[in-house]
Every structure is written in C-alpha cells, then in structure tokens.
VEXDRENTOR-654341 format. One record per atom (N, C-alpha, C, CB): residue in one letter; x, y, z. Coordinates in steps of 0.1 Angstrom, whole numbers, plus 2048, in hexadecimal, padded with zeros to 3 digits. Each point is the difference from the previous one (the first is absolute). Glycine has a CB too. Example, Ala and Ser with C-alpha at 12.3 -4.5 7.8 and 13.67 -1.06 7.14 Angstrom:
2
a8847C784E;a7F780C800;a80980C800;a7ED7F480C;s80F8177ED;s80980B800;s7F880B808;s80C7FA7EA;
END
This chain:
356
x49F95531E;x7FC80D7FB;x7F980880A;x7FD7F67E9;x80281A814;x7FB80480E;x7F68037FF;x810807808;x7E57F7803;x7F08007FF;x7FA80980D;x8017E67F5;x7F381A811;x7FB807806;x7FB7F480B;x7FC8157ED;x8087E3813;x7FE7F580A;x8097FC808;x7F47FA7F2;x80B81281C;x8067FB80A;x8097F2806;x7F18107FE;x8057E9801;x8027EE805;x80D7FD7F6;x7E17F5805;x81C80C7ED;x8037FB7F8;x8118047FF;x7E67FF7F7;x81B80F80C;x8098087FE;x8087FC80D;x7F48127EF;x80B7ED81B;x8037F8810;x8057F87FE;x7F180380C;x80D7F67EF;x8037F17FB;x80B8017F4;x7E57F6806;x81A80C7F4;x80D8047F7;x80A808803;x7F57FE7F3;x80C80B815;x80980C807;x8057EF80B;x7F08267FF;x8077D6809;x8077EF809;x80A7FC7FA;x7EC7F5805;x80E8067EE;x8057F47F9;x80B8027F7;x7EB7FA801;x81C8177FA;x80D80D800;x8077F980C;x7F381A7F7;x80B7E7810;x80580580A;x8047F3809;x7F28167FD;x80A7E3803;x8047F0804;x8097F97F9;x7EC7FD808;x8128057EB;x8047F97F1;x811808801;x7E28007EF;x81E80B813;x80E8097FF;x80680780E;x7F88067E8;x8037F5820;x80580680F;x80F7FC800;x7E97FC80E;x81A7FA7EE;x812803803;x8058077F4;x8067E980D;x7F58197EA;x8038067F4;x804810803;x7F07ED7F4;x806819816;x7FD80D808;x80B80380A;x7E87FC7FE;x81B7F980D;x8087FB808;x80E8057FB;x7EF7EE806;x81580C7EF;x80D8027F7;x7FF80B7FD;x8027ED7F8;x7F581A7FF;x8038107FF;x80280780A;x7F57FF7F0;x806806818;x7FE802811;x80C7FD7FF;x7EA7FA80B;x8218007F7;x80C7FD804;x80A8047F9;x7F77F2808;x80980D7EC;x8018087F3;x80580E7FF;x7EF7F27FA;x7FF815806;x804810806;x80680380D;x7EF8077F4;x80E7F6814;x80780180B;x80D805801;x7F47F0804;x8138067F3;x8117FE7FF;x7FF80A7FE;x80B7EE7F8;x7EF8177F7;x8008077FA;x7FF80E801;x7FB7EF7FA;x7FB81380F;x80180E807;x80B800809;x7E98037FE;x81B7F680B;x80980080C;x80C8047F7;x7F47EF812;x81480B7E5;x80A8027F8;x7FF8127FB;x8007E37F9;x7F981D7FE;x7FD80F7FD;x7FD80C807;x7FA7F47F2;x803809823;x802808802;x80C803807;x7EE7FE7FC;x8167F680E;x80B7FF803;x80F8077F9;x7EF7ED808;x80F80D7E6;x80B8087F9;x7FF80F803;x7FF7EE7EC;x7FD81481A;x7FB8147FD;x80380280F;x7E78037EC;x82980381A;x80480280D;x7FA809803;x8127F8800;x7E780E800;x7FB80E804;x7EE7FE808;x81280E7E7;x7EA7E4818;x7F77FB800;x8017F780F;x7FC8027E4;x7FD802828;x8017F780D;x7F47F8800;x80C81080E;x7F47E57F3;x7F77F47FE;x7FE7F980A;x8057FF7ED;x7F180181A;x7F87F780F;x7FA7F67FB;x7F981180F;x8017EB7E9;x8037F37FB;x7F97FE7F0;x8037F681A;x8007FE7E3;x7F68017F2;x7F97EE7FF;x8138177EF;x7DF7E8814;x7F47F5801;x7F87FF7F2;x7FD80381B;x7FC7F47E8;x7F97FE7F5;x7F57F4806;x8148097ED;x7E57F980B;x7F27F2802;x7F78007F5;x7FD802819;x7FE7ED7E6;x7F48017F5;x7F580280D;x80A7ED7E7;x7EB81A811;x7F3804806;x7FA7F3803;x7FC8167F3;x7F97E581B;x7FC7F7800;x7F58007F8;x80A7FC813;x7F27F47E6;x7F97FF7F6;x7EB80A801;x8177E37FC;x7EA818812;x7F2807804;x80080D801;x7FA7F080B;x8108157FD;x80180A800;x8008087F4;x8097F8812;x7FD8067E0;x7FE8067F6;x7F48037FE;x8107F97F9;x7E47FB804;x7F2801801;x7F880A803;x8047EF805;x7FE80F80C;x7FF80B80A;x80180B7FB;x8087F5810;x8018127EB;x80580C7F7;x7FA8017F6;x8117FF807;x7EA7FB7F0;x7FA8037F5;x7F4801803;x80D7F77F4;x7EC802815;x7EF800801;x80080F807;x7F87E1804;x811824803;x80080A807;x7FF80D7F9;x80B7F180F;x7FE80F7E9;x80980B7FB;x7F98037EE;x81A7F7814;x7E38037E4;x8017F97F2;x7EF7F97FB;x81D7F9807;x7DF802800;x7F37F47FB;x7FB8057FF;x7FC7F1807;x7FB81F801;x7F48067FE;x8028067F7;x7F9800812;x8108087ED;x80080C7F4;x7FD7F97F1;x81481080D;x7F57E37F5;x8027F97F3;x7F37F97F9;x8177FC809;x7E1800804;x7F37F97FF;x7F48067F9;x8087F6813;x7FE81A7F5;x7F08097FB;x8048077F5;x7F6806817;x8157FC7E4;x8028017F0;x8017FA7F7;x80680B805;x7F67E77FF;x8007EE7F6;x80D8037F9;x7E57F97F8;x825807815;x80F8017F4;x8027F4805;x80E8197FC;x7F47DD7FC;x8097F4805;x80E7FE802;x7F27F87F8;x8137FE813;x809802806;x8097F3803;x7F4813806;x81C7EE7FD;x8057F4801;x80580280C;x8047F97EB;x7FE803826;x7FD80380A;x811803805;x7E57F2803;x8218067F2;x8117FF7FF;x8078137FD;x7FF7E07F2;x7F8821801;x8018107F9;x80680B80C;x7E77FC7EE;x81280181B;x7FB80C80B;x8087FF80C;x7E88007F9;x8217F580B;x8077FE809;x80E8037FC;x7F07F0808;x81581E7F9;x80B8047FB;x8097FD80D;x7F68117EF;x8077E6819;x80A802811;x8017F07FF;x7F6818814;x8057DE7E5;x8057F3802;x80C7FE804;x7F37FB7F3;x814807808;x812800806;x805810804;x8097E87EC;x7F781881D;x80580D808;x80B7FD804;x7ED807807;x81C8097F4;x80D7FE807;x7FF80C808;x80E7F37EF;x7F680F822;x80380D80A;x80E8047FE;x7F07F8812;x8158147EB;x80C808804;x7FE80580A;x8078047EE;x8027FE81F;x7FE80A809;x80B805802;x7F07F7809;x8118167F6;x80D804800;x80380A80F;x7FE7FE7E1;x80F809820;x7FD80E809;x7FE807804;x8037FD7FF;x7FE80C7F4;x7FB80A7FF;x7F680A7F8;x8117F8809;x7E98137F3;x7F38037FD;x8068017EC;x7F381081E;x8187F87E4;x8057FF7F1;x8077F87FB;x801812800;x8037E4806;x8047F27F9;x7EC7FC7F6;x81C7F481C;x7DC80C7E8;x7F97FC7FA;x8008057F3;x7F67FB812;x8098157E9;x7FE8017F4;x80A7FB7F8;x7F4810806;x81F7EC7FE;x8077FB7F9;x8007EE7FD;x80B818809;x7EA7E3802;x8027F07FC;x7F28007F3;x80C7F381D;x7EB8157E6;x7F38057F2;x8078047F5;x7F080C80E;x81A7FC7F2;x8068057F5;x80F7F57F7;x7F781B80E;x80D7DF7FC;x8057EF7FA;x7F47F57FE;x81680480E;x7E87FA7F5;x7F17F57FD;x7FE8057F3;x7F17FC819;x8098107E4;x7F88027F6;x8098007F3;x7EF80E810;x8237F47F3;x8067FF7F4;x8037F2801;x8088187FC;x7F87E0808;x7FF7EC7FE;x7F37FB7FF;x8127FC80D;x7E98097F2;x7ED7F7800;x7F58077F8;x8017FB819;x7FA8007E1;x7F58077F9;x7F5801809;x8067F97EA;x7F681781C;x7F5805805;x7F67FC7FB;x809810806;x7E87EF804;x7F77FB800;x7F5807803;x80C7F0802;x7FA81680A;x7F8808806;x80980280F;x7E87F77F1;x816819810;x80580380F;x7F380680A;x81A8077F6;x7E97F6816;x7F480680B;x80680680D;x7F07EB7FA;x813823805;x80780B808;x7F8801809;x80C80B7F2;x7F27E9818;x7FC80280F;x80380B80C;x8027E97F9;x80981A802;x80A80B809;x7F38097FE;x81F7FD7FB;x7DF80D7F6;x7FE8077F8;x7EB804806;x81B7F27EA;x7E27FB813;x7F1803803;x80080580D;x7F57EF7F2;x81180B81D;x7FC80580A;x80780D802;x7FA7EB806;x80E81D7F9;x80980D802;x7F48057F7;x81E7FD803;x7DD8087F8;x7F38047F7;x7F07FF805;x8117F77EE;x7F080581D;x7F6800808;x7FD80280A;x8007F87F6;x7F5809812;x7FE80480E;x8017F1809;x7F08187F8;x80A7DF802;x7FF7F2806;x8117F87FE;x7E17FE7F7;x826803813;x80E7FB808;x7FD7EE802;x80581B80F;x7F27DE7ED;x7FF7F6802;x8077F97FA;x7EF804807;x8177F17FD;x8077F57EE;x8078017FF;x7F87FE7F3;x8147FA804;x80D7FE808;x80680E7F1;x8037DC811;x80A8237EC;x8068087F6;x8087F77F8;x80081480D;x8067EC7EE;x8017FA7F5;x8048007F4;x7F57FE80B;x8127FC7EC;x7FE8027EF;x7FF7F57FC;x80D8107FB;x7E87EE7F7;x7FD7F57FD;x8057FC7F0;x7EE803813;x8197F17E7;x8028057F4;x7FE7EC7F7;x81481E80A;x7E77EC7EC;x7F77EC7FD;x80E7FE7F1;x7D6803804;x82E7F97FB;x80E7F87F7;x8007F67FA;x80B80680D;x7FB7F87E7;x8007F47F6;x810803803;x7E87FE7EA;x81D7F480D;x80A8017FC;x8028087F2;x8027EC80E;x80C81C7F3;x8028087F3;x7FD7F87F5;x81280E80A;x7F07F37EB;x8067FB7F3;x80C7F67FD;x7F88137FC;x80F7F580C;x8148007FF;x7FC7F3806;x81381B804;x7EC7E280D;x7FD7F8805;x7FA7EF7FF;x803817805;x7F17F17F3;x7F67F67FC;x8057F37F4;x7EE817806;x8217F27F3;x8087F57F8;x80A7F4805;x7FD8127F4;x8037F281B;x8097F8809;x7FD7F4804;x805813808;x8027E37F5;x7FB7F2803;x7F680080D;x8187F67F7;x7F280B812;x7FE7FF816;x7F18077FF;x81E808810;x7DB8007E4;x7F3807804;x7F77FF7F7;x80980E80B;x7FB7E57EF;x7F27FC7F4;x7F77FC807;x80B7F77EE;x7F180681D;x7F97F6804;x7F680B805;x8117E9806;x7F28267FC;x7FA80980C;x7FC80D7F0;x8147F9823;x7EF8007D0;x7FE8107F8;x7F38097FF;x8107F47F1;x7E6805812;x7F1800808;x7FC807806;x8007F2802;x80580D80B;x7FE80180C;x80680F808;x8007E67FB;x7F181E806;x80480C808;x802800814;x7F280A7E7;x8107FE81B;x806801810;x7FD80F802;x8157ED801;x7E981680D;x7FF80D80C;x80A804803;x7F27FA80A;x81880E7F9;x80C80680A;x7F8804802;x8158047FC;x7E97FE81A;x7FB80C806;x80F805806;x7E37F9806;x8228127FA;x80B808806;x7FD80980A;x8097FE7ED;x7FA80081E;x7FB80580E;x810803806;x7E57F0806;x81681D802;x80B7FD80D;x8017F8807;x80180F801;x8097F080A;x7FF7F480C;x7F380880B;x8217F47FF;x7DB81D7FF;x7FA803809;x7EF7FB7FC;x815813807;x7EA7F17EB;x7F37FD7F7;x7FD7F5800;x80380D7F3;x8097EB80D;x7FD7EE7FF;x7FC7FB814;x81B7FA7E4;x7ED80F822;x7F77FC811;x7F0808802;x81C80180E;x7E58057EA;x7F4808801;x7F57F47F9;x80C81E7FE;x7F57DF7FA;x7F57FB7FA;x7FD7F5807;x8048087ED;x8077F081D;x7FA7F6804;x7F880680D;x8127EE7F5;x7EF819813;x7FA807809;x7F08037F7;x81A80B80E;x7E57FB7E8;x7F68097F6;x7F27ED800;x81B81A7E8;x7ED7DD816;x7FB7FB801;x7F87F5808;x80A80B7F2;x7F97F881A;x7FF7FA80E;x7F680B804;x81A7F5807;x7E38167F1;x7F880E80C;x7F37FA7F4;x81481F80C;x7E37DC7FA;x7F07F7800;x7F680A7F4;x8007F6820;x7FF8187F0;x7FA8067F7;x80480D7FE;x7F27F2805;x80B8137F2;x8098137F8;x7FA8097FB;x8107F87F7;x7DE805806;x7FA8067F8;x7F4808807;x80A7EF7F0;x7E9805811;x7F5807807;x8057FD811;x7EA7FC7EA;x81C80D81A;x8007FF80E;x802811807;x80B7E37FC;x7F4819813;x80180F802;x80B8057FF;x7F17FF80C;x8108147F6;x8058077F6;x81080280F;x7E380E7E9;x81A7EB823;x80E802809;x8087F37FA;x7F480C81A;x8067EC7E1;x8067F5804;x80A8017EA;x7E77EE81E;x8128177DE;x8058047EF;x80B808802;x7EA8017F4;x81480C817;x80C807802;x80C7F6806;x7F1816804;x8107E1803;x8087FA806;x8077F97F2;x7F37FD81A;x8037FA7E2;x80A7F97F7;x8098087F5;x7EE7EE805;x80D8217F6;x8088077F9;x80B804806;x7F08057F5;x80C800819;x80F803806;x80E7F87FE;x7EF807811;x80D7E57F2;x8047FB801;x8067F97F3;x7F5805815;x8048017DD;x8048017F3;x80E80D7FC;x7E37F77FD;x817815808;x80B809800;x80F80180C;x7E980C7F6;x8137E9812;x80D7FD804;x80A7F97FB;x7F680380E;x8047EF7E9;x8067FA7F6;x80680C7F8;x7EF7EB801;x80A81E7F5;x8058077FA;x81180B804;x7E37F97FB;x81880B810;x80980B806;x8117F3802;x7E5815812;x8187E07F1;x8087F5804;x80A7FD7F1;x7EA7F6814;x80B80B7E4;x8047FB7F2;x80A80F7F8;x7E37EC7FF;x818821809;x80A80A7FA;x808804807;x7F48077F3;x80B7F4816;x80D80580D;x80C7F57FD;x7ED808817;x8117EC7E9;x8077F37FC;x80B8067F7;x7EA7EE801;x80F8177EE;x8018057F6;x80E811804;x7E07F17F7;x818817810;x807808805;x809801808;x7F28047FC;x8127F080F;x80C7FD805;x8087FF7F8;x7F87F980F;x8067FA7E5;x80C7FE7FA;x80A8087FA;x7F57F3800;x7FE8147F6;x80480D7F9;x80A80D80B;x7E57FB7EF;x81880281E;x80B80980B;x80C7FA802;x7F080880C;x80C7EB7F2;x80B7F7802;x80B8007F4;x7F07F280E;x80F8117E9;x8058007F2;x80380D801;x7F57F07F3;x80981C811;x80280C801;x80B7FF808;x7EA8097FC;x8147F380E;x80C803810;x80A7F77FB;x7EF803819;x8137F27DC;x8087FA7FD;x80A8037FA;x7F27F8802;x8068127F0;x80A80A7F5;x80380C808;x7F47FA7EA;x80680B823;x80580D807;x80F7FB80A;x7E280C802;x8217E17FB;x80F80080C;x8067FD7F0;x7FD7F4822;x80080F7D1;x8077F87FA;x80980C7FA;x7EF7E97FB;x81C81E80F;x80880C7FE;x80D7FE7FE;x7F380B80D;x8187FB7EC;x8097F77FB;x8097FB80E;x80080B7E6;x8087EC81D;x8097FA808;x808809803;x7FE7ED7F9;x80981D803;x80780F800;x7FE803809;x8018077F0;x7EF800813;x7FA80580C;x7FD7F780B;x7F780D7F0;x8097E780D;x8017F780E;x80A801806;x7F67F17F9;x8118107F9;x8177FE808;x7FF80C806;x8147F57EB;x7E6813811;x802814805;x7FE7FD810;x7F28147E7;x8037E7819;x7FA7FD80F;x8087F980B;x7EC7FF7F4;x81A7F8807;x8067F5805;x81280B806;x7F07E67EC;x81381E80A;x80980D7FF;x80680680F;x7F28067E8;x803802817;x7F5809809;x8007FA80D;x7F28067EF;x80D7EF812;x7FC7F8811;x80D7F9801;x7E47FA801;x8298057F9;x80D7FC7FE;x80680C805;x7FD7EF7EE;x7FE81C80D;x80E80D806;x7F6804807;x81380A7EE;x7E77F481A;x7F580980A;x7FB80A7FD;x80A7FA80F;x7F28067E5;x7F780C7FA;x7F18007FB;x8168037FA;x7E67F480D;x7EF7FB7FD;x7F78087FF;x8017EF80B;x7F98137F0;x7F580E7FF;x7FA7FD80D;x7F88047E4;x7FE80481D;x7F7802809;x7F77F6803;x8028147F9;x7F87E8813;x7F77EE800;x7F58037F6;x8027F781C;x7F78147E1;x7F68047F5;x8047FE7F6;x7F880E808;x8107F37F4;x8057FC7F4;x80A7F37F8;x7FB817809;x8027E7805;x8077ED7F9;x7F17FA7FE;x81C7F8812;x7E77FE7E0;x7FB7F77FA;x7FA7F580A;x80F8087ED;x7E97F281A;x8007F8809;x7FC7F17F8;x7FA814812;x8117E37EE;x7FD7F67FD;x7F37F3801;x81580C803;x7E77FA7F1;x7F87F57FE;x7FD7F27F4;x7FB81480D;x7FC7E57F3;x7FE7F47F7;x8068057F2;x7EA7F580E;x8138157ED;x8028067F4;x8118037FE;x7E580B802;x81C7FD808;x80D8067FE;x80B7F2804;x7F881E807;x8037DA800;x80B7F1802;x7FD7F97F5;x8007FA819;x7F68087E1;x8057F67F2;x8068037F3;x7F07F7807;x81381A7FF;x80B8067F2;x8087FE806;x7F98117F3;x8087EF81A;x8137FE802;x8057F2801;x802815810;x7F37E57F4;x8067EF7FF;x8027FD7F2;x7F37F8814;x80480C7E5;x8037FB7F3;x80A8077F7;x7E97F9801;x821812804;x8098047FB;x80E7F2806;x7F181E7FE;x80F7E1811;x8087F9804;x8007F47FE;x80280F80A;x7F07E57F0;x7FF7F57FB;x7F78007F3;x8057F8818;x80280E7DE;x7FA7FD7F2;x7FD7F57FA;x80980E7FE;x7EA7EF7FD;x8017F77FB;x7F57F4807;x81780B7F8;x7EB7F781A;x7F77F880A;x7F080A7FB;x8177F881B;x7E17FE7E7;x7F0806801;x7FB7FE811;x7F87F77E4;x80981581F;x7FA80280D;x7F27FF7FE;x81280F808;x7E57E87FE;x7F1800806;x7FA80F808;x8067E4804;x7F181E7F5;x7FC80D808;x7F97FE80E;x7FC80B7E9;x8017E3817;x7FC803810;x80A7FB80A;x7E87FD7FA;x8257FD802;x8097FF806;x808810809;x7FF7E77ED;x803821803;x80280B803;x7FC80B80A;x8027F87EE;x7EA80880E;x7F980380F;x8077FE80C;x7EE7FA7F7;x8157F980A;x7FC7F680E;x80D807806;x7F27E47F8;x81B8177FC;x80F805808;x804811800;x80A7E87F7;x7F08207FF;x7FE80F806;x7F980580D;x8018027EB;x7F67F6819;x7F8802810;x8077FB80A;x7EB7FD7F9;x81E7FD801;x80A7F780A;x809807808;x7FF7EF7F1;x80A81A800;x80B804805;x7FA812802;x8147E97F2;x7E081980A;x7FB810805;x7FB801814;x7F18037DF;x80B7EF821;x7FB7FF80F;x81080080B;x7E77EE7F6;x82280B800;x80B80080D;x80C8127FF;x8007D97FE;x7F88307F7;x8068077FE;x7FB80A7F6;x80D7F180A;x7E98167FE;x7F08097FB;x80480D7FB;x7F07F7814;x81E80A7EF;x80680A7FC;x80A8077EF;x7FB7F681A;x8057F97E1;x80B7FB7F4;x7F98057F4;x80B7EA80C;x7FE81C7EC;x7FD8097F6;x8067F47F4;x80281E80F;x7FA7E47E7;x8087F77F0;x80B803802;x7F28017EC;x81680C818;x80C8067FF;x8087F6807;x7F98187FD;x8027E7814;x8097F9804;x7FE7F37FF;x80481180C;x7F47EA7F0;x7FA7F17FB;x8087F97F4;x7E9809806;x81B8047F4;x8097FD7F2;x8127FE807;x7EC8147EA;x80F7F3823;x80D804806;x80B7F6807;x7F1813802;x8027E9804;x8057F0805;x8047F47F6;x7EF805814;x8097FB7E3;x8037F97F3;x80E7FD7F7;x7EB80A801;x8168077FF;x8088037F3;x8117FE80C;x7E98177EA;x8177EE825;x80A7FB806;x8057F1804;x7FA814806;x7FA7E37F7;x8047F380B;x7FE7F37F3;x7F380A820;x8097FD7D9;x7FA7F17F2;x80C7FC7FD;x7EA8087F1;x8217FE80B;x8117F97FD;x7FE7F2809;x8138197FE;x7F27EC813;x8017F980F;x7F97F47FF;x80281480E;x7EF7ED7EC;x7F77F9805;x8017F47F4;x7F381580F;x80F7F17E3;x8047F67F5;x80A7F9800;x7F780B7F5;x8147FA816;x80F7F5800;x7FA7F6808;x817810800;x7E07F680C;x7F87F480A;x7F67F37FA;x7FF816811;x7FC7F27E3;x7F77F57F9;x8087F57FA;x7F18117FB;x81A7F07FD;x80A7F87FF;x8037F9808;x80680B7F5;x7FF7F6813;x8037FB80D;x7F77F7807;x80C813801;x7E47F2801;x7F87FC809;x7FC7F17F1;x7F781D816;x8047EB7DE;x7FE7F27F9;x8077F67FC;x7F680B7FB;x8197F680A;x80B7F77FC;x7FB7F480D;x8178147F4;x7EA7F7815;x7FE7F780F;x7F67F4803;x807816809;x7F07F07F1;x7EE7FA805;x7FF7FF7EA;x7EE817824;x8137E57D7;x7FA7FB7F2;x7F08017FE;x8137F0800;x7EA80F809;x7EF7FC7FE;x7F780B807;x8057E4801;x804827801;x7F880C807;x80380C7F5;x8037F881C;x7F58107DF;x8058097FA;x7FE811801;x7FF7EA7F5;x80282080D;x80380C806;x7F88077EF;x81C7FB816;x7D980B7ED;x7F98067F2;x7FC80D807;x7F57E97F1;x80A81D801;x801814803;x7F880280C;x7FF80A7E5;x7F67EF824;x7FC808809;x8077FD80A;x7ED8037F8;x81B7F080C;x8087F980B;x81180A801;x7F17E27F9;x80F8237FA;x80F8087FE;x7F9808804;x8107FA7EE;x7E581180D;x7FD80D807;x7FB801812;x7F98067E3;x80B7EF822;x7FC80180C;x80E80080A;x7E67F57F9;x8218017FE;x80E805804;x80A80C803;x7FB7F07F6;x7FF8167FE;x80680D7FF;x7FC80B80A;x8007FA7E9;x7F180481A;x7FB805808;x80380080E;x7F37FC7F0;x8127F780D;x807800812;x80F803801;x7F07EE807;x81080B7EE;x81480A7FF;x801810804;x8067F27E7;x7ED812813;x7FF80F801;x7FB808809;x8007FD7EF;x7F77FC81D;x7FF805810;x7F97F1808;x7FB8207F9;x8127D7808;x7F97F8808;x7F67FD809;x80E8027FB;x7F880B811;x7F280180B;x7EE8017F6;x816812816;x7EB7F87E2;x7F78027FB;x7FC7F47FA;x8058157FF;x7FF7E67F6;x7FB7F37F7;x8047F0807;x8058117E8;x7FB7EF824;x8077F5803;x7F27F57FE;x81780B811;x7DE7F77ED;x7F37FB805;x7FF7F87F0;x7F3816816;x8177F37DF;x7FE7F87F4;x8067F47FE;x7FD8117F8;x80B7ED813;x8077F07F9;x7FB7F7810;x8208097EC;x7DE7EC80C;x7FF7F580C;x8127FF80D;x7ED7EF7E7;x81080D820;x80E7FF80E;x8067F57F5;x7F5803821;x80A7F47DC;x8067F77F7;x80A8077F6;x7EA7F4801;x80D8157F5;x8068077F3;x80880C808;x7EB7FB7ED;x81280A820;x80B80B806;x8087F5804;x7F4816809;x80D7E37FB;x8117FD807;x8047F67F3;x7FE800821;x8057FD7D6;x8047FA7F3;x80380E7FD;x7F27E87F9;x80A822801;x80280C7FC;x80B809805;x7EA7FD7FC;x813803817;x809806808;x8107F6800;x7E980C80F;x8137E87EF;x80C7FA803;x80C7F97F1;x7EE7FC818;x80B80E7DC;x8068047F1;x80580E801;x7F07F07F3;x807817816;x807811801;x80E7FE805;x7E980F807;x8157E6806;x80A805805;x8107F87FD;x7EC808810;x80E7F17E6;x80B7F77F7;x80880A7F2;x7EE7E8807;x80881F7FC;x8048087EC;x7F7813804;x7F87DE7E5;x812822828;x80280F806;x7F18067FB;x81E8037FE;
END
C-alpha cells in the first residue's frame, strides 16, 4: 500500500522490480517488435533505428527522490515509487527526418492507448534557453483490441515511453549530455554552447530540405519519354538545339531513362550517383538526349552480346548497369573506353568482329 515512508517504499519499488525484471525484459521486447512492425508497415516513414531498455533499478530511485519525493512529502500525499516511473521500459524511435515524427505520433496514438505526451521539440522552440536535447515523448498502454491477444496477456498492465527523435536530435542529446555544465556559468561560454545547439538544428532542416529538393528535381526529369525520343531525334539528324539548351545529364534524368530501358530492375540511388559521375567525368558534356541516344541505338547489339557472353561464361552475368556501359562504348569508344575493363573490351571487340 502506498505510504509516506521513503525506506519502506524503496524497498518495495526493489522488491517489484527484482521479483518481475524478466517479466519487463519480455515486454521490452514485445513492444519493440511491436512498434518496429507498425512503423516500418508505413513506406513513407525512414527509420535509423528502433531500441529499447528497461530503466536501471537505482536509477529509477534516483528519479523519484529527485523529481517526485518532495512535492509528495510536503503535501502528505502518499505514494507508490512504481506509480511515478512512467520510463521503466523505454522504447527510442529515431527516425530521418523532422516530419516523419509527427506521422510515427499520429500512428502510435491510433494503436495504443495514450497516457500522456511530452512535446520536447515544442518546450524548447518556445523558449530562450536552447539547452536539452528535442524530442517527443509519449507514455502508452496497450489498446483494448490488443490487450485481448494471447502473445500480450502477460504485459496488459504495463505501461512504456516511445521517445521519437531524429538521427540529428538523437546525436545531439548524447553530446547535450557530455556538456557538464549549461546553467550558472559565464555568459561567453552559454553563447557557445547555443551556437553549437543551433547548428544541430539548421543540420536537422537542411537534411529535411535537401530531400524535399531531391524529390522535386526527381518529378522535374519525370517528362514523358516522347520528349526524350524528341531529343535523341535531334542529335540523330544533326539538329540539337543550342548547348544552353540541352538537358545535361544527370542522376535524376539517368534514372528515367534507365528505367524506361530496364523495367522492372530497381536501380540503387547510390549506385546511380556513383555511375552518373562516372560516365559525366569521362564526358562533361552529355546531355539525357544523347545519353538516351547511345542507349536507344546500341541496346539491340549489346542484348544479342548478352546471350552470347552468358551462354559462354554461365556464371558471369551482364545486369542493366554492365549493358549500359556497353552501349556506351559501342557509342563512342575513344570516349567510354575507360568503362569496360581490357578483359571485357577484347571479349566484346572480338564478338563485334564475329557478328559485324
């Protein structure tokens, strides 16, 4: 029962807590899934990882005598030391970006019965003091629906923490809490550490703001294939517009044309990077037009070769970026010769000159 006697109440919050530690352990593991499943289902959601931990047993203590004892003491409210530890089993989300948080808040809250939320983001943006990390905090039961499920009888009790951070908020805090002192100190050394708070920040919306350009410049190459062919057209009958006015091939615009000429393959966006710098360095000049150009002339040539080359070698196989480098050299040797190994050129040269 709960009393006003510290010792007493110490000792029972122990003896919780020793008695059911794997009991905690298991839930902890439990939500975990639990959350990781429910966010994961939700593609629109980038996820840096998803942890969890039970609180060490002193440590809770620590927190209560800190935070809880006095107020409770000097209003003779009695207390159970368990009541007050809403973070015994903590689970961390860290995600990428700044608006993925309100959407993993706004799933959580339709699977879990709220408890309580703590809009860390919210208290410090609302203040002059930049200290402390950011954050969302959200305290969770299992629903109802849930709570009838075999796999979660054991946890129907038992409440838990999500904190949901970025990956920048989640590096910030461990820094936040390495810096000693933040408060009574002098007023050069307070300016520093905010500075070094608002760089986190600026980091955390720039991150946010690339992508959002990146998604922009994505849908700005996504023009129909018509207008590629128009281009391609154009540099076929020697009628190319102006160098201002060609399209200059880049990561964006090679993965609408590759993915027109290999449907179906999932091109890696950092593979994509890597082999658009590749073939822009040996030819700084190459527009989508003629990129589609070399493509759309040599991919027949180069697919009778794949046949051929995989009949020969079984255990080697020729995939959309190994074909598009072919083409590439079908289509100005001198220029692209730097894309194939001396190996893959004279096997190649010595099929040209078998099948004209």
């Amino acid at each position: 029962m709960p009393s006003l006697d510290f010792e007493v109440e110490k000792q029972d919050f122990r003896d919780y807590y020793n008695g059911n530690h794997g009991l905690l352990e298991g839930a902890k593991n439990s939500f975990i899934t639990l959350v990781n499943s429910l966010i994961r289902s939700s593609s629109d959601i980038a996820i840096s990882k998803i942890e969890g931990r039970v609180k060490d047993r002193d440590e809770c203590i620590k927190k209560f005598n800190r935070k809880y004892r006095t107020d409770l003491e000097t209003n003779a409210q009695k207390y159970r030391i368990l009541d007050h530890i809403t973070d015994l089993i903590g689970v961390r989300v860290v995600c990428l970006y700044e608006d993925d948080i309100d959407k993993i808040k706004d799933l959580l809250c339709a699977h879990f019965e709220v408890i309580d939320i703590t809009d860390k983001i919210a208290q410090i943006e609302n203040t002059e003091n930049s200290f402390g990390y950011k954050g969302l905090h959200l305290d969770l039961k299992l629903n109802q629906k849930r709570k009838e499920l075999p796999e979660y009888s054991q946890f129907i009790d038992l409440g838990f923490e999500v904190q949901v951070r970025t990956i920048i908020q989640d590096s910030w805090s461990v820094l936040d809490h390495k810096i000693k002192y933040k408060k009574s100190i002098p007023i050069s050394l307070k300016r520093r550490i905010n500075s070094l708070a608002a760089l986190f920040e600026v980091a955390d919306r720039e991150f946010r703001e690339i992508r959002n350009a990146t998604e922009e410049s994505i849908k700005a190459e996504d023009i129909p294939q018509e207008q590629i062919t128009k281009e391609s057209d154009q540099i076929e009958a020697g009628e190319a517009p102006p160098r201002f006015k060609l399209s200059p091939l880049n990561a964006f615009s090679f993965l609408k044309i590759a993915n027109h000429f290999f449907n179906g393959f999932e091109f890696e966006a950092h593979k994509v990077d890597g082999f658009t710098e590749e073939i822009v360095s040996l030819k700084p000049d190459i527009s989508r037009g003629k990129f589609n150009f070399y493509l759309r002339e040599n991919i027949s040539k180069v697919k009778k070769y794949k046949e051929f080359f995989e009949g020969a070698y079984p255990n080697d196989k020729l995939n959309p970026y190994t074909i598009i480098r072919h083409c590439l050299y079908l289509g100005n040797k001198e220029i692209f010769a730097k894309l194939l190994t001396s190996q893959s050129t004279e096997t190649f040269e010595a099929w040209l000159a078998d099948n004209g």
